[in-house]
N, C-alpha and C positions, 0 to 999 in steps of 0.2 A: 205300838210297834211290836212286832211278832219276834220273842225274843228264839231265833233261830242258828243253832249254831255245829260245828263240825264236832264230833266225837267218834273216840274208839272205845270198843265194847266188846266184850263177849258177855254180858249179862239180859241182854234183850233177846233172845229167843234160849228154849230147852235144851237143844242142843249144844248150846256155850258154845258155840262158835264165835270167833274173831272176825269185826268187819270194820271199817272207814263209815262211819256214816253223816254224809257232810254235810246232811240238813237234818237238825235234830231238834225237837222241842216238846215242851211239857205244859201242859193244861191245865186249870184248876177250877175253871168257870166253862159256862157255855159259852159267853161273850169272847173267851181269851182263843174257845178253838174256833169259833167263826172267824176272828182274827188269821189265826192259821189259814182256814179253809179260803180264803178272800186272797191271803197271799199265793197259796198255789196256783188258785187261778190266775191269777195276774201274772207269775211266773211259769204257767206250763207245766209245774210240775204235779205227779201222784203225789198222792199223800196216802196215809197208813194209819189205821190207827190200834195202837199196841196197846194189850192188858197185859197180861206176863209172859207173855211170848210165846205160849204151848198148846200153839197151831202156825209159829210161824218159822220157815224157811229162807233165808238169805243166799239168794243163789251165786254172789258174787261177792268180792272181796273189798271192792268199793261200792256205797249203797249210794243212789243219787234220790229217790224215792224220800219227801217230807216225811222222815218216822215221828209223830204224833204218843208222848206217852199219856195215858189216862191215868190224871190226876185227881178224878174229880172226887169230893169227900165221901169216903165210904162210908153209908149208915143204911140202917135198917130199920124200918117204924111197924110195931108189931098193931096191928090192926083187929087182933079180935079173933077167936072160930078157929084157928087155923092158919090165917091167913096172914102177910107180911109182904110190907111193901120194900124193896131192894136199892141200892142202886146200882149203876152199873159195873163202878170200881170197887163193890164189898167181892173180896172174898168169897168162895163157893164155900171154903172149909167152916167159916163164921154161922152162915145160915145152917148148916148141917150138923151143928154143937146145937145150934138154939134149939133144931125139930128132934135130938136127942133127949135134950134136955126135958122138953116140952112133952115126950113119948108122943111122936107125931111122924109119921108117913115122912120119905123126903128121896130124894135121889141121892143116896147113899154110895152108889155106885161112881160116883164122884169125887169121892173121900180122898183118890190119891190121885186127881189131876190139880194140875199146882194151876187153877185157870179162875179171872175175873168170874163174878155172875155174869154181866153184859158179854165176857167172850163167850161164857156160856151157852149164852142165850144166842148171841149171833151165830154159831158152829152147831147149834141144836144136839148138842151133847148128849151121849148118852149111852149105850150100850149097842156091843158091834150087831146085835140083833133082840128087837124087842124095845125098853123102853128109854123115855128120852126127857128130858129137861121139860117139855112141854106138855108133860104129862099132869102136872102140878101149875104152868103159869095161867092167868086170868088173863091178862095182857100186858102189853110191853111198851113204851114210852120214848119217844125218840125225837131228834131233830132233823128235817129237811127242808133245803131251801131256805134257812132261816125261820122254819116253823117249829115250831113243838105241835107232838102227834102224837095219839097214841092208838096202837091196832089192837084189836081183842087178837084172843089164841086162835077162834077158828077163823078168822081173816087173814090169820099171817101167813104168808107164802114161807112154805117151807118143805124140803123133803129127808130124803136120809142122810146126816151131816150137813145140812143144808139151809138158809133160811135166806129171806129178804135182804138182809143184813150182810153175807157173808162176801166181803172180796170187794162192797159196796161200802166206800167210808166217805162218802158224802152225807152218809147217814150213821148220826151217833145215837146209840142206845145210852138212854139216862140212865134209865128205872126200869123195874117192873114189878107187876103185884101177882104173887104164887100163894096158891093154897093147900095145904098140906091138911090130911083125914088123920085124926084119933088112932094110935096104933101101938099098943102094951108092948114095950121093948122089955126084953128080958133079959139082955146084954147088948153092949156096947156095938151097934152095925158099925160106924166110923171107925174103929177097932181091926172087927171082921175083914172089911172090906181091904184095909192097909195089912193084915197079914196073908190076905189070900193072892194081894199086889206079891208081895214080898216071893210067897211060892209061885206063883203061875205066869210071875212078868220078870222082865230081865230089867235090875233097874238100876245095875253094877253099873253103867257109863250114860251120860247122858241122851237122853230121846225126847221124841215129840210124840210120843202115842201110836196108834193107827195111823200110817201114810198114806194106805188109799182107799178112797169114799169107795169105788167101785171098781172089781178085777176077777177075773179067773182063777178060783182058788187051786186049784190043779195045776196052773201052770205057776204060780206063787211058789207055792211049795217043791215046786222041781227044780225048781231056780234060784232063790233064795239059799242055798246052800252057798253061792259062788257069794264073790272069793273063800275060800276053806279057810275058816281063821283070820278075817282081812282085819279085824279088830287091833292082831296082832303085829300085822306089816308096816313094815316101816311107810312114814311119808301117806298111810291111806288111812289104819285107825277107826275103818269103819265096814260095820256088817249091817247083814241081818238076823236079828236073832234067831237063836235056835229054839227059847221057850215059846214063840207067840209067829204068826203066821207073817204079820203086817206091822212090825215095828222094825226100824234101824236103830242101831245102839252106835256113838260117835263118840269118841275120844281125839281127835280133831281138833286145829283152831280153825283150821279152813273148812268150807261149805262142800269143798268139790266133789270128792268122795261120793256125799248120799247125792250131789246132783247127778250121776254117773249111775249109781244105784239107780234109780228112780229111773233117770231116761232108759236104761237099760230092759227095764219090766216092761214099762210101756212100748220099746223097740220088739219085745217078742210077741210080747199081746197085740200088735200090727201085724205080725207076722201070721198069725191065727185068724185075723178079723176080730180079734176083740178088744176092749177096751181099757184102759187101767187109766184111773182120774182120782189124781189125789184129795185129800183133806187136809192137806199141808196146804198154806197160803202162802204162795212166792213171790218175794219182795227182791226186786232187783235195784 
Protein backbone atom coordinates (compact mmCIF):
# COMPACT_ATOMS: atom_id res chain seq x y z
CA UNK A 1 0.00 0.00 0.00
CA UNK A 2 1.26 3.47 -1.26
CA UNK A 3 2.11 5.15 2.02
CA UNK A 4 0.52 8.49 0.90
CA UNK A 5 -0.25 11.31 3.05
CA UNK A 6 -1.02 15.34 3.61
CA UNK A 7 1.94 17.59 4.60
CA UNK A 8 2.97 21.25 5.02
CA UNK A 9 6.31 22.50 3.77
CA UNK A 10 8.26 24.94 2.82
CA UNK A 11 11.25 22.78 2.31
CA UNK A 12 10.40 21.17 -1.21
CA UNK A 13 11.24 23.73 -3.62
CA UNK A 14 14.32 26.73 -3.58
CA UNK A 15 12.28 29.22 -3.19
CA UNK A 16 11.01 28.01 0.51
CA UNK A 17 7.76 28.84 -0.22
CA UNK A 18 4.84 27.49 2.04
CA UNK A 19 2.24 25.05 0.56
CA UNK A 20 -0.59 22.28 1.65
CA UNK A 21 0.44 19.37 -0.14
CA UNK A 22 -2.17 16.58 0.43
CA UNK A 23 -0.67 13.86 -1.42
CA UNK A 24 2.72 13.41 -0.49
CA UNK A 25 5.13 10.44 -0.60
CA UNK A 26 8.66 8.99 -0.44
CA UNK A 27 10.30 6.27 -2.39
CA UNK A 28 13.28 4.18 -1.83
CA UNK A 29 12.97 1.33 -4.36
CA UNK A 30 11.80 1.19 -7.87
CA UNK A 31 9.01 -1.26 -6.88
CA UNK A 32 7.65 1.38 -3.98
CA UNK A 33 7.39 4.24 -6.87
CA UNK A 34 5.51 1.97 -9.40
CA UNK A 35 3.48 1.56 -6.45
CA UNK A 36 2.93 5.26 -6.41
CA UNK A 37 2.81 5.51 -10.25
CA UNK A 38 -0.23 2.62 -10.33
CA UNK A 39 -1.97 4.60 -7.55
CA UNK A 40 -2.32 7.82 -9.56
CA UNK A 41 -3.41 6.10 -12.20
CA UNK A 42 -6.15 4.60 -10.54
CA UNK A 43 -6.90 7.85 -8.97
CA UNK A 44 -6.55 10.43 -11.73
CA UNK A 45 -4.12 12.12 -10.29
CA UNK A 46 -0.30 13.90 -11.64
CA UNK A 47 2.26 12.98 -10.05
CA UNK A 48 5.83 14.77 -9.74
CA UNK A 49 8.73 13.62 -9.05
CA UNK A 50 11.06 15.85 -6.65
CA UNK A 51 14.94 15.75 -6.30
CA UNK A 52 15.64 18.96 -4.20
CA UNK A 53 13.39 21.18 -5.69
CA UNK A 54 15.59 23.78 -7.75
CA UNK A 55 13.54 23.75 -10.88
CA UNK A 56 10.53 23.54 -9.16
CA UNK A 57 7.48 26.10 -8.71
CA UNK A 58 4.30 25.67 -6.77
CA UNK A 59 1.97 27.76 -8.24
CA UNK A 60 -0.74 27.58 -5.54
CA UNK A 61 -1.11 27.44 -1.96
CA UNK A 62 -2.79 24.10 -1.90
CA UNK A 63 -0.90 21.32 -4.09
CA UNK A 64 -3.24 18.37 -5.19
CA UNK A 65 -0.53 17.03 -7.55
CA UNK A 66 1.09 13.18 -6.08
CA UNK A 67 4.64 15.01 -4.90
CA UNK A 68 6.78 11.90 -5.27
CA UNK A 69 10.29 12.45 -3.08
CA UNK A 70 13.45 10.54 -4.50
CA UNK A 71 14.60 8.39 -2.13
CA UNK A 72 16.40 6.20 -3.99
CA UNK A 73 20.08 5.17 -2.42
CA UNK A 74 22.56 7.72 -3.53
CA UNK A 75 25.90 5.91 -4.65
CA UNK A 76 28.40 6.11 -7.10
CA UNK A 77 30.55 3.00 -8.70
CA UNK A 78 33.82 4.36 -10.09
CA UNK A 79 34.32 2.41 -13.18
CA UNK A 80 37.67 3.05 -14.48
CA UNK A 81 39.36 5.82 -17.21
CA UNK A 82 37.44 8.47 -16.12
CA UNK A 83 34.40 7.22 -16.03
CA UNK A 84 31.42 6.73 -13.17
CA UNK A 85 28.43 5.29 -12.89
CA UNK A 86 25.75 7.66 -10.83
CA UNK A 87 22.53 7.35 -9.46
CA UNK A 88 19.92 9.34 -9.79
CA UNK A 89 19.41 10.78 -6.10
CA UNK A 90 23.60 11.33 -5.55
CA UNK A 91 24.17 14.75 -5.29
CA UNK A 92 25.81 16.82 -8.17
CA UNK A 93 28.19 18.34 -5.47
CA UNK A 94 29.53 14.47 -4.45
CA UNK A 95 30.39 13.70 -8.10
CA UNK A 96 32.34 17.04 -8.59
CA UNK A 97 34.54 16.50 -5.12
CA UNK A 98 35.31 13.05 -6.66
CA UNK A 99 36.53 14.71 -10.60
CA UNK A 100 38.52 17.36 -8.19
CA UNK A 101 39.84 15.10 -6.51
CA UNK A 102 40.61 12.70 -9.20
CA UNK A 103 42.18 16.02 -11.40
CA UNK A 104 39.40 15.24 -14.01
CA UNK A 105 37.30 17.50 -16.42
CA UNK A 106 33.64 17.77 -14.84
CA UNK A 107 30.70 20.34 -14.98
CA UNK A 108 32.02 22.55 -12.48
CA UNK A 109 29.74 24.97 -13.23
CA UNK A 110 27.32 23.16 -11.14
CA UNK A 111 29.03 23.60 -8.01
CA UNK A 112 26.35 25.93 -6.63
CA UNK A 113 23.16 24.50 -7.95
CA UNK A 114 21.80 22.64 -4.86
CA UNK A 115 20.28 19.94 -7.74
CA UNK A 116 20.03 15.67 -7.73
CA UNK A 117 22.35 14.22 -10.75
CA UNK A 118 18.92 12.76 -12.19
CA UNK A 119 17.41 16.40 -11.74
CA UNK A 120 20.45 17.13 -13.46
CA UNK A 121 20.16 15.13 -16.08
CA UNK A 122 16.39 15.57 -16.55
CA UNK A 123 16.76 19.78 -16.88
CA UNK A 124 19.96 19.29 -19.03
CA UNK A 125 21.82 21.47 -16.80
CA UNK A 126 24.21 23.63 -17.62
CA UNK A 127 25.27 26.90 -18.51
CA UNK A 128 22.80 29.91 -19.91
CA UNK A 129 25.09 29.47 -23.15
CA UNK A 130 27.49 27.01 -24.20
CA UNK A 131 27.97 23.77 -22.18
CA UNK A 132 25.82 21.33 -20.51
CA UNK A 133 25.60 18.13 -18.34
CA UNK A 134 25.54 16.13 -21.43
CA UNK A 135 28.74 16.96 -22.39
CA UNK A 136 30.26 14.21 -20.25
CA UNK A 137 27.21 11.62 -19.98
CA UNK A 138 27.44 8.12 -21.96
CA UNK A 139 24.03 7.31 -21.17
CA UNK A 140 21.21 7.45 -18.97
CA UNK A 141 19.09 4.66 -17.39
CA UNK A 142 15.48 4.77 -16.66
CA UNK A 143 12.13 3.35 -16.06
CA UNK A 144 9.00 3.18 -18.39
CA UNK A 145 5.89 1.45 -18.37
CA UNK A 146 7.43 -0.78 -15.95
CA UNK A 147 10.61 -1.28 -18.00
CA UNK A 148 13.95 -0.52 -17.25
CA UNK A 149 15.68 1.36 -20.23
CA UNK A 150 18.51 2.82 -20.88
CA UNK A 151 19.13 5.68 -23.97
CA UNK A 152 22.88 6.48 -25.07
CA UNK A 153 23.64 10.36 -25.00
CA UNK A 154 23.22 10.78 -28.74
CA UNK A 155 19.69 9.19 -28.71
CA UNK A 156 18.32 11.22 -25.95
CA UNK A 157 15.89 13.91 -27.05
CA UNK A 158 16.93 16.80 -25.77
CA UNK A 159 17.40 20.69 -26.28
CA UNK A 160 18.38 23.86 -24.49
CA UNK A 161 17.09 23.22 -20.78
CA UNK A 162 15.44 20.45 -22.05
CA UNK A 163 15.33 16.73 -22.36
CA UNK A 164 13.08 13.50 -22.66
CA UNK A 165 12.72 13.60 -19.03
CA UNK A 166 11.59 17.02 -18.23
CA UNK A 167 7.91 17.66 -17.06
CA UNK A 168 7.58 13.62 -18.02
CA UNK A 169 7.45 11.74 -14.64
CA UNK A 170 6.08 8.61 -15.76
CA UNK A 171 9.60 8.28 -16.57
CA UNK A 172 12.21 7.95 -13.60
CA UNK A 173 15.71 8.34 -14.21
CA UNK A 174 17.84 5.61 -12.03
CA UNK A 175 21.30 6.12 -13.10
CA UNK A 176 23.68 7.21 -15.51
CA UNK A 177 27.21 6.61 -16.65
CA UNK A 178 29.45 10.11 -17.34
CA UNK A 179 32.89 10.23 -18.44
CA UNK A 180 35.18 12.79 -17.45
CA UNK A 181 38.94 13.53 -19.53
CA UNK A 182 42.40 13.85 -17.52
CA UNK A 183 42.56 17.67 -16.58
CA UNK A 184 45.73 19.16 -14.22
CA UNK A 185 43.65 21.38 -11.69
CA UNK A 186 45.75 23.79 -10.17
CA UNK A 187 43.19 25.07 -7.86
CA UNK A 188 40.24 24.35 -6.54
CA UNK A 189 37.17 24.87 -9.69
CA UNK A 190 34.31 23.93 -7.03
CA UNK A 191 35.91 26.83 -4.96
CA UNK A 192 36.00 29.18 -8.15
CA UNK A 193 32.94 28.61 -9.30
CA UNK A 194 30.99 29.14 -5.55
CA UNK A 195 32.92 32.51 -5.30
CA UNK A 196 32.19 33.74 -8.66
CA UNK A 197 28.22 32.53 -7.55
CA UNK A 198 28.79 34.74 -4.51
CA UNK A 199 30.00 38.02 -6.91
CA UNK A 200 27.91 37.68 -9.98
CA UNK A 201 24.50 35.96 -8.46
CA UNK A 202 22.25 37.40 -6.00
CA UNK A 203 21.91 34.61 -3.51
CA UNK A 204 20.73 36.97 -0.33
CA UNK A 205 17.07 35.43 -0.56
CA UNK A 206 15.92 32.37 -1.73
CA UNK A 207 15.71 31.33 -5.86
CA UNK A 208 15.31 28.79 -8.25
CA UNK A 209 17.93 29.82 -10.84
CA UNK A 210 17.23 30.94 -14.52
CA UNK A 211 13.28 31.17 -14.81
CA UNK A 212 13.03 31.20 -18.39
CA UNK A 213 14.30 28.46 -21.01
CA UNK A 214 13.54 31.16 -23.70
CA UNK A 215 12.72 35.13 -23.94
CA UNK A 216 13.57 38.41 -25.34
CA UNK A 217 16.41 39.84 -23.63
CA UNK A 218 15.78 43.41 -24.46
CA UNK A 219 12.43 43.29 -23.31
CA UNK A 220 13.75 41.34 -19.79
CA UNK A 221 15.79 43.83 -19.06
CA UNK A 222 13.31 46.74 -19.46
CA UNK A 223 11.11 45.20 -17.37
CA UNK A 224 12.51 43.29 -14.76
CA UNK A 225 13.25 46.58 -12.97
CA UNK A 226 9.25 46.56 -11.81
CA UNK A 227 8.24 46.41 -8.87
CA UNK A 228 11.26 49.00 -7.72
CA UNK A 229 12.32 47.22 -4.58
CA UNK A 230 9.36 44.70 -4.46
CA UNK A 231 11.71 42.39 -2.29
CA UNK A 232 11.16 45.06 0.12
CA UNK A 233 7.07 45.53 0.03
CA UNK A 234 5.11 44.53 2.32
CA UNK A 235 2.67 41.10 1.59
CA UNK A 236 4.91 40.67 -1.92
CA UNK A 237 8.82 40.05 -0.89
CA UNK A 238 9.64 39.29 -4.31
CA UNK A 239 11.81 40.74 -7.39
CA UNK A 240 13.92 40.40 -9.87
CA UNK A 241 17.20 40.58 -9.47
CA UNK A 242 19.23 43.28 -10.32
CA UNK A 243 22.71 41.26 -10.51
CA UNK A 244 21.49 38.55 -13.13
CA UNK A 245 19.10 39.01 -16.13
CA UNK A 246 16.70 35.88 -15.46
CA UNK A 247 16.53 35.04 -11.70
CA UNK A 248 13.58 36.08 -9.10
CA UNK A 249 14.93 36.24 -5.60
CA UNK A 250 11.66 35.47 -3.02
CA UNK A 251 11.48 36.08 0.70
CA UNK A 252 7.73 34.93 0.59
CA UNK A 253 5.91 31.84 2.12
CA UNK A 254 3.49 32.15 -0.62
CA UNK A 255 4.11 31.42 -4.34
CA UNK A 256 1.96 34.25 -5.79
CA UNK A 257 4.22 37.02 -6.18
CA UNK A 258 6.82 35.13 -8.74
CA UNK A 259 3.51 33.70 -10.34
CA UNK A 260 2.49 37.38 -11.15
CA UNK A 261 6.13 37.94 -12.11
CA UNK A 262 6.31 35.39 -14.57
CA UNK A 263 2.87 35.73 -16.12
CA UNK A 264 3.57 39.24 -16.19
CA UNK A 265 6.91 38.78 -18.76
CA UNK A 266 5.25 36.48 -20.69
CA UNK A 267 1.98 38.98 -20.93
CA UNK A 268 4.46 41.57 -22.60
CA UNK A 269 6.31 39.06 -24.79
CA UNK A 270 2.51 38.46 -26.26
CA UNK A 271 2.37 41.68 -26.71
CA UNK A 272 5.64 41.85 -29.15
CA UNK A 273 4.88 38.44 -30.71
CA UNK A 274 7.27 36.75 -28.76
CA UNK A 275 7.76 34.20 -26.46
CA UNK A 276 9.00 33.63 -22.88
CA UNK A 277 8.83 29.85 -21.64
CA UNK A 278 10.00 28.96 -18.47
CA UNK A 279 12.47 26.35 -16.92
CA UNK A 280 10.70 26.52 -13.79
CA UNK A 281 8.46 23.18 -13.60
CA UNK A 282 4.91 24.21 -12.43
CA UNK A 283 3.24 22.02 -10.05
CA UNK A 284 -0.16 22.94 -9.07
Amino acid sequence: MADIRAIQSERLSTFRTQHDFQFYGEFQTVEEFLEFQRWASANSHRLYILGNGSNTLYTRRRIRTLILKNRLDAWMNDLGEGRLECSSSLPVMRILKHCEASNLDSFYYLASVPATFGGALAMNAGLGVGGTIYDFVESVTYIEDGRILTVRCEDLERAHRKTMFTGVHDRLIISGIVKFPSRPLESSEIRKRIEWCHSHQDIRFPNCGSVFRTYTPWILRRIRGLPVAGIKYPFFHTQFTRKVNNWIICNNRSSWPIVCLIRFVQGIHRLFGKRAETELIEVD
